[in-house]
C-alpha positions in Angstrom: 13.2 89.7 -48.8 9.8 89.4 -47.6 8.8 86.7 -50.4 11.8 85.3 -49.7 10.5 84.3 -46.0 7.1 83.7 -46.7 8.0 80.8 -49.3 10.1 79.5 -46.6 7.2 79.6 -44.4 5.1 78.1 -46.7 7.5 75.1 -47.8 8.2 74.5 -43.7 4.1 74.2 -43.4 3.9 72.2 -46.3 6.7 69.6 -45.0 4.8 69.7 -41.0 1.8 68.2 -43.3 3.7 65.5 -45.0 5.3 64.8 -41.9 1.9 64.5 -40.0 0.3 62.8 -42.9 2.9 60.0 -42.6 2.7 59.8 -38.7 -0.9 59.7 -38.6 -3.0 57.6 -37.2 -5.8 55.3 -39.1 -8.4 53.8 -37.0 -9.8 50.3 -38.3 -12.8 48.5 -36.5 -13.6 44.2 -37.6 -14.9 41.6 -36.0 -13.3 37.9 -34.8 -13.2 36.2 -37.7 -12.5 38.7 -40.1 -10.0 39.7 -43.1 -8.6 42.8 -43.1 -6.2 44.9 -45.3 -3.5 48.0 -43.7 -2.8 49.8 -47.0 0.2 52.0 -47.3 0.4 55.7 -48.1 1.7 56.7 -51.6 4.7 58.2 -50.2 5.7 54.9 -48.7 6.0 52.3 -51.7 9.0 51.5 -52.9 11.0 51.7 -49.6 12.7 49.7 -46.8 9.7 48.9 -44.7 9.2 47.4 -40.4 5.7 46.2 -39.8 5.6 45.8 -35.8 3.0 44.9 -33.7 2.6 47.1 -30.3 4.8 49.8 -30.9 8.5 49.9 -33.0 10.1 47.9 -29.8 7.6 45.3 -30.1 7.3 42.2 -32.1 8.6 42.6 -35.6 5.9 41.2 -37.9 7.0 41.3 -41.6 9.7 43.4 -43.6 10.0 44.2 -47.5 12.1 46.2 -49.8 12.5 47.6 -53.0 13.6 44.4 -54.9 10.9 42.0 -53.6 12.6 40.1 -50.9 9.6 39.9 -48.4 9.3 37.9 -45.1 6.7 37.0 -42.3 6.8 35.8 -38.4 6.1 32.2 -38.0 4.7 32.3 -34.5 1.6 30.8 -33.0 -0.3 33.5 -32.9 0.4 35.4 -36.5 1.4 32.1 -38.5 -0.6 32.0 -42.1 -2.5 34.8 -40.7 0.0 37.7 -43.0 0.0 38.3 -46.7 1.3 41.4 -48.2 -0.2 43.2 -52.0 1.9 46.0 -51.3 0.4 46.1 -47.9 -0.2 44.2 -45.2 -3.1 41.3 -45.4 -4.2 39.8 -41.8 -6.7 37.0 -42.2 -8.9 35.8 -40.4 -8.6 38.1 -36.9 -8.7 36.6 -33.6 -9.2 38.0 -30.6 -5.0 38.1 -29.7 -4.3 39.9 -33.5 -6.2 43.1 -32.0 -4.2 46.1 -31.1 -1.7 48.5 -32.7 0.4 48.0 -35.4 3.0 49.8 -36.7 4.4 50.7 -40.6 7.9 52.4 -40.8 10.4 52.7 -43.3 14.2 53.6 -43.2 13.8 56.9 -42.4 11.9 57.4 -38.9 10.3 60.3 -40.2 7.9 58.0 -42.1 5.5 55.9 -39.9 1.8 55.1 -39.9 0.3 54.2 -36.7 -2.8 51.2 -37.8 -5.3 50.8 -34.2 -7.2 47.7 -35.3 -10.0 47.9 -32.7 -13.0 45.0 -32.5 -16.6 45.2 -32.9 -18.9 42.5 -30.7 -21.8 41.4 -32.1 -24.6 39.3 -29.5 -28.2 37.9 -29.6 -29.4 37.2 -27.1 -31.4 34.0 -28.0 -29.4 31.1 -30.2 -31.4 30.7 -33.8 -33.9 29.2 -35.3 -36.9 31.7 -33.9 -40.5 31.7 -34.7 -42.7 35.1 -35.6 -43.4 36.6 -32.6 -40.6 35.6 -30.2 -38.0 38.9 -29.3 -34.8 39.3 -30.0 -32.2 41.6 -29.2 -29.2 42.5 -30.8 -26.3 44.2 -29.0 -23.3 46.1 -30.7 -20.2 47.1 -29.2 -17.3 48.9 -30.5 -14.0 50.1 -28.6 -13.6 53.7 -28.2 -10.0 55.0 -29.9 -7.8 56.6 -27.0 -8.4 60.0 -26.3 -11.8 59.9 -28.7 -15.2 60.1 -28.5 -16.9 57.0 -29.1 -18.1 56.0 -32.4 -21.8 56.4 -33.5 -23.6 52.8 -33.9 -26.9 51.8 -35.5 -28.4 48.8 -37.1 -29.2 47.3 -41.1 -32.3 44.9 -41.0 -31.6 42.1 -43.6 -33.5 44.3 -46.1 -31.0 46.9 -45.4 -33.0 49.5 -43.5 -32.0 51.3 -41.1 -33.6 50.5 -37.4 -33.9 52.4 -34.4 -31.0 51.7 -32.1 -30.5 52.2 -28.3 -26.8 52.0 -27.2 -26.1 49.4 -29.8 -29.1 47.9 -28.8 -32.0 46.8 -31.0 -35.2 44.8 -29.8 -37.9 43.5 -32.2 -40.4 40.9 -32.4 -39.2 38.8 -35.1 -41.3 37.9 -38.6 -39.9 36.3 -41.5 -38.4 39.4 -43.0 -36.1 39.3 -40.1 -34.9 36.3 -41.4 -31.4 36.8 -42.6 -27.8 39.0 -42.3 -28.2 41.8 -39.9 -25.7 44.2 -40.0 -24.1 46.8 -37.6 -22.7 49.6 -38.7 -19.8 51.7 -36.6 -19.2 55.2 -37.8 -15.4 56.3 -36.9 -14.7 60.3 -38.3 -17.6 59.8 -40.8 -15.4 56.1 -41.7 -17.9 53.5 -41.7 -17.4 49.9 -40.6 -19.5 46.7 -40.6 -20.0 43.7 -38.4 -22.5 41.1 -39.4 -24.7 38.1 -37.6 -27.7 36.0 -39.1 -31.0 35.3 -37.4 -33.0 32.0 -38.5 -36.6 32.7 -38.7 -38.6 29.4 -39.2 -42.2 30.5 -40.7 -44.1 28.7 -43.8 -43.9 30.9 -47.0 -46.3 33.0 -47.8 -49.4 32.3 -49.4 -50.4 33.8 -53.0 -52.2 37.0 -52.4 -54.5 36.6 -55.5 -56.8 33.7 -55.6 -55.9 30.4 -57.4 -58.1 29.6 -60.7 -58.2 26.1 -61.6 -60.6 24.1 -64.0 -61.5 20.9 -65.0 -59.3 20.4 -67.7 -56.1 22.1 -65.7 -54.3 20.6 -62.5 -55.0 21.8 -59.2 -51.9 22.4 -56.5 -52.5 24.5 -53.4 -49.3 25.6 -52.3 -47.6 25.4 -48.8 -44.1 25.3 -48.3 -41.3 26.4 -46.2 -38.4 28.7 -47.9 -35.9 26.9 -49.1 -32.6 28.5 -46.8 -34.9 26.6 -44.3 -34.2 23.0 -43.0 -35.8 19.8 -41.8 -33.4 20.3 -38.9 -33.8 23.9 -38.1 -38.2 23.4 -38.5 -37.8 20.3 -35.6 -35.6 22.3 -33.6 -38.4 25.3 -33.0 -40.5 22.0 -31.1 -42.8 20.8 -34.2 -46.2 19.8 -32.7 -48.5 19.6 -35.8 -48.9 19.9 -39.5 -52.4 19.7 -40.5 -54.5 20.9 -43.7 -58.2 22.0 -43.1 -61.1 22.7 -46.1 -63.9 25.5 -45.9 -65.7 25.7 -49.2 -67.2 28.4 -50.5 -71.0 29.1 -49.4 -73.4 27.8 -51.8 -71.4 24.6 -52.9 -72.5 21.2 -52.5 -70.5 20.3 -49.4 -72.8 19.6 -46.5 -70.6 18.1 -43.7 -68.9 19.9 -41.2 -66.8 23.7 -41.4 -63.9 23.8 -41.5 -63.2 19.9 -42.5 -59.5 18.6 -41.6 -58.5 16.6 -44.7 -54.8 15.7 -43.4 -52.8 15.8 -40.3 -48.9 15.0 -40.4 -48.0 11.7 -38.3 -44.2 13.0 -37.3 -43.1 9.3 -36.9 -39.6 8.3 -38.5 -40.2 8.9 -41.4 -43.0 11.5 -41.1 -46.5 10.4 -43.1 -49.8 11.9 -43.9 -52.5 10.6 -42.4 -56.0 11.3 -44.7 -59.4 12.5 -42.4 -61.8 13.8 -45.6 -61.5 12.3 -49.2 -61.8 14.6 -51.8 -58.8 12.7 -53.8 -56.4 15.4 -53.1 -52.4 14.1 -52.9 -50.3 15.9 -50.5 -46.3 16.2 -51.6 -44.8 15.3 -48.5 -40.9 16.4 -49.8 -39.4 18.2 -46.7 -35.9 17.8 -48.2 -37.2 20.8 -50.3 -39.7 22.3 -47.9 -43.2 20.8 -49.7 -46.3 20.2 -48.5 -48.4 21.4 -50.7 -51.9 19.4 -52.1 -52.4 18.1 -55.7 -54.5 16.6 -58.4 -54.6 16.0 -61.9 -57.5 18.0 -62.3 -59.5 20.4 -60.6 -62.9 20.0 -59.7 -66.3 22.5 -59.5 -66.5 21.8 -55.3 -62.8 22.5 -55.2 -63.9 26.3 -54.8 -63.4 27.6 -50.8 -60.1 28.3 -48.5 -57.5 25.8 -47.7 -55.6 26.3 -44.5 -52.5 25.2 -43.7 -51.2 25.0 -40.2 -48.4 24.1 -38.2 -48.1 24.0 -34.4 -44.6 24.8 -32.7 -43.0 25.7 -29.3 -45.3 27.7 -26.6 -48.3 26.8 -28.3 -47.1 29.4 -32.0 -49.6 28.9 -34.5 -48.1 29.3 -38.0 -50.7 29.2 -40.8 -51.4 30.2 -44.4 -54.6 30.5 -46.3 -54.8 29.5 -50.0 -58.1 31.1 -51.5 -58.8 29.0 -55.0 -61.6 29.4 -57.4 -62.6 27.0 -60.4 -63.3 28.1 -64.3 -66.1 26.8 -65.4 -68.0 26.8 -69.2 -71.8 26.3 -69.2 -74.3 25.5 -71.9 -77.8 26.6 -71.4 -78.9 24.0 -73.2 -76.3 20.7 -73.4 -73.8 20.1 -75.3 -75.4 18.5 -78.4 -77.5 21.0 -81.2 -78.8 20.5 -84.6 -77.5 23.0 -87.2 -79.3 26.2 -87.1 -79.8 26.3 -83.5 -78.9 29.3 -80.4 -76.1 28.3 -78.0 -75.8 29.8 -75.3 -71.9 29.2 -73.7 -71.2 31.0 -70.1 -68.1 31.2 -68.8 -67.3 32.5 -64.8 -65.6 31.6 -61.7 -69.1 32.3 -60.1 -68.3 35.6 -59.2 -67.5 39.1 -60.9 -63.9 39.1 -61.9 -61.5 42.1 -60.8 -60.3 44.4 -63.4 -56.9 43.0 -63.7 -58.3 39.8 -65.2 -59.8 39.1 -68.3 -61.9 36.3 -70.5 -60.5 35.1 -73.9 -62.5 32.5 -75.7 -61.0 30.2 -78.6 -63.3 28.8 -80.6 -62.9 25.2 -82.4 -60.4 26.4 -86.1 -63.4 25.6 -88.5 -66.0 28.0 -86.4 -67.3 30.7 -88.6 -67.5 33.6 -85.4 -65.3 36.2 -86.5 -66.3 38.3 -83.3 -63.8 36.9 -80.8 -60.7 38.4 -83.2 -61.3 41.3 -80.7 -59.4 41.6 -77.3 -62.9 42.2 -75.3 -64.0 38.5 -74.8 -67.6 38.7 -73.0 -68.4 36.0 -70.2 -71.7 35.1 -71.9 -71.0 33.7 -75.9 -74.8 33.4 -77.7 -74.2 31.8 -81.2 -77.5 32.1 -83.1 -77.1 29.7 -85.9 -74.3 27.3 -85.2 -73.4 25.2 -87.8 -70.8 21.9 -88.4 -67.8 24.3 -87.9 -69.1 25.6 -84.6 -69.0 21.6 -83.1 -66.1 20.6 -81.6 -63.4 22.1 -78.0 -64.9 25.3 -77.1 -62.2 27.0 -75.0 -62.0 29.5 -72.6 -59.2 31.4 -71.0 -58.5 33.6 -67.9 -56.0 36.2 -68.7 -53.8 38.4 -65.9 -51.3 40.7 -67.9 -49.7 38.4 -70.5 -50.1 35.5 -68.3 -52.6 33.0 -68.6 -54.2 31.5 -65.0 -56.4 28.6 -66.1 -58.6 27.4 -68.9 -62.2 25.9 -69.0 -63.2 23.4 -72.2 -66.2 22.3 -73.8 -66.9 19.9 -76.0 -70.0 21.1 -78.6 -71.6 18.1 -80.9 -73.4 19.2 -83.4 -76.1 17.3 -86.0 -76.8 18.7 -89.9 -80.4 19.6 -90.0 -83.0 17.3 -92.0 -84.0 18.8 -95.5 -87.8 18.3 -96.8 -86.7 15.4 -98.9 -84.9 13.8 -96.3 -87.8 13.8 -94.5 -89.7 12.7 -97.6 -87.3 9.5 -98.2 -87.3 8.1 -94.3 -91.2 8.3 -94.5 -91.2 6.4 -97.9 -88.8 3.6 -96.6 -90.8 3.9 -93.6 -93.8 3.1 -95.3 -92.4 0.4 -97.5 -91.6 -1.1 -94.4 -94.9 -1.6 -93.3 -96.0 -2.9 -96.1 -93.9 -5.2 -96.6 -94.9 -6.3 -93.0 -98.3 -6.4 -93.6 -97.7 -8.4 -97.1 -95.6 -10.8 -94.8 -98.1 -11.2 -92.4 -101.0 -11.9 -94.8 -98.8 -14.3 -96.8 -97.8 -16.2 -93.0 -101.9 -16.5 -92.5 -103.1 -17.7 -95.5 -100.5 -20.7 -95.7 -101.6 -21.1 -92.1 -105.1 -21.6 -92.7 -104.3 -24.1 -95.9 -102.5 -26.6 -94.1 -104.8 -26.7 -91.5 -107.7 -27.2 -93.9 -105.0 -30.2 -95.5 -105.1 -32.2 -92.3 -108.7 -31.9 -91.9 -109.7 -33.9 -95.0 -107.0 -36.4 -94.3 -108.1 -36.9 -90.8 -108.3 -40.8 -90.0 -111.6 -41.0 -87.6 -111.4 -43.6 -84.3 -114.9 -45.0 -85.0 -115.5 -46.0 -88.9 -119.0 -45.9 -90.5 -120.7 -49.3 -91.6 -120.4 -49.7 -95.6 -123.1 -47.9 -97.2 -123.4 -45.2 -99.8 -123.4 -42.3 -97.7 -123.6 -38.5 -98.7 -120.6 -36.5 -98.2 
């Protein structure tokens, strides 16, 4: 008897669960604009089923049975906002589709109770922003009826978490602020999200390792703006000034001024660069695609120093970047043209030690007879003792970070076959033939010269003839 009443116990617990399982209450937070989705409970599928709006008395917003048959309101406010996949699709929410809605089926026993609450997102300053300007960002949530409110906190774009006061989060914006910013409400450990996007105009960064150029590689310092960013958005922060400025590296040839200002950005209609220094550099004005970078065929040894580039928005915001480059360069101690059998001496450097993550790798010309540079430990300074005809022709060498390869250096070696004794023996012989055959010339020249002048001597006609006589001659 006893078992008997405690099953029944059991089974009249067990049915107070299903019952309050089907009558519960789900809490949903989103945001105008939103999509969201009231799914059924198991138990539910398959039957007659009410979706209402308010309460059961209130506005009747869809039905559905068994066999398929399926319909929707048309009104103004829920018209080709309702979709059902075995539940009940609203799309995009506005602020009159908040509220309560209401699943049941035939019997009344089985109801679920939907509160679709909203979340407010704010800034309080309209986009695009510039590093350093604040923002704030403000979260609000509804509290459920008889609840406590939900917790709230705040996803940088990077998705970290960020202190939050009351929904509220202040920060002075950089360019990793740029982007979705997410708020996050937390209903009985349930998490929802509401989203906004901050615009943070700022020129990309610059490389953090130097750039290596040469003389036989092109040379392009980089600045540019990302590219989410637009011509609009950067002449909507108040564009002053876009200007480029030059400091070379001490102990280069450059004597005028420091820093020098090679161009400035004219903002006319359409904007043009106008050039202050020469040192043949071509800037890439595409601002379609964010460019302004500085190029040139080839590099150059004076190219070595900092390049700055700046540009001058609202409130007097400086936004700059600093491009560090450094030029390869392959030396001969003594030119570039060498008789067989001679020392080279080949240097190659950036002028500077190089950091441990780089590395030299020479190539020598294919008929070069050093077998030395098969090795992975390239030195800076190359001494070839006896070079021969294989050793003339492009000397290369690279600079080498990880499997990547930053710039190359060339030289261009010309070397002569050395004279053998009787080489030497054969040019003095023609020499000397030469000179005889000069001097045979020359006697030959003078004697015919002094026969023909004797020749006109005797035949000389004289202006004043002798009386006839026998005379002695």
């Amino acid at each position: 008897m006893t078992e008997m009443k405690n099953f029944i116990q059991a089974i009249l617990i067990l049915s107070a669960v299903l019952a309050s399982s089907t009558k519960a209450e789900e809490v949903i937070y989103a945001q105008v604009g939103d999509t969201v989705t009231l799914k059924l409970l198991n138990n539910l599928h398959g039957n007659y089923l009410h979706w209402y709006f308010g309460d059961e008395s209130g506005v009747r917003l869809a039905w559905s049975n068994p066999l398929g048959g399926k319909d929707f309101i048309n009104t103004e406010h829920w018209k080709t906002k309702l979709s059902d996949d075995s539940s009940l699709i609203i799309n995009d929410i506005k602020q009159e589709n908040f509220g309560t809605f209401v699943c049941k089926s035939l019997s009344e026993s089985n109801k679920l109770t939907y509160r679709l609450l909203k979340i407010s997102v704010t800034v309080d300053r309209a986009s695009p922003l510039v590093p350093g300007e604040l923002l704030t960002l403000t979260c609000i949530a509804e509290t459920p009826p008889n609840a406590q409110s939900p917790e709230i906190h705040w996803l940088n774009p990077r998705g970290e978490k960020v202190e939050t006061k009351q929904g509220k989060h202040k920060v002075r914006v950089t360019s990793q602020d740029h982007g979705q910013w997410t708020c996050v409400v937390t209903n009985n450990k349930k998490e929802n999200q509401a989203k906004t996007s901050v615009t943070v105009v700022d020129l990309s960064p610059a490389p953090l390792d130097p750039l290596y150029t040469s003389k036989s590689t092109p040379l392009t310092v980089p600045c540019s703006f990302p590219a989410h960013i637009s011509w609009e958005q950067i002449k909507a922060v108040g564009l002053q000034e876009v200007n480029w400025h030059f400091n070379p590296q001490p102990g280069s040839n450059n004597v005028s001024g420091y820093p020098q200002r090679l161009f400035f950005l004219s903002l006319g209609d359409p904007p043009t660069w106008k050039k202050d220094q020469d040192r043949d550099l071509t800037p890439v004005l595409d601002l379609k695609k964010g460019l302004l970078s500085l190029t040139r065929k080839q590099g150059r040894e004076h190219d070595k120093g900092d390049y700055f580039c700046s540009m001058k928005v609202r409130d007097g915001v400086i936004l700059n970047r600093t491009v560090h480059v450094k030029v390869l360069q392959i030396t001969s101690s003594a030119g570039t043209e060498f008789i067989s059998g001679q020392q080279v001496n080949l240097s190659c450097s950036v002028g500077e030690p190089l950091p441990s993550s780089l590395r030299l790798k020479w190539v020598p010309p294919e008929q070069s007879s050093l077998l030395s540079l098969t090795t992975d430990h390239h030195p800076a300074h190359l001494t070839i003792r006896g070079v021969g005809a294989g050793d003339g022709g492009r000397w290369r060498c690279e600079l080498w970070q990880g499997n990547v390869c930053l710039t190359s250096a060339v030289i261009t070696l010309k070397i002569e076959p050395k004279l053998s004794v009787w080489m030497l023996v054969i040019i003095c012989s023609v020499t000397v033939i030469i000179v005889l055959l000069l001097i045979l010339v020359f006697i030959i020249c003078r004697r015919r010269q002094r026969k023909t002048s004797h020749l006109r001597h005797r035949l000389c006609k004289c202006k004043n003839p002798k009386p006839k006589g026998f005379y002695r001659t």
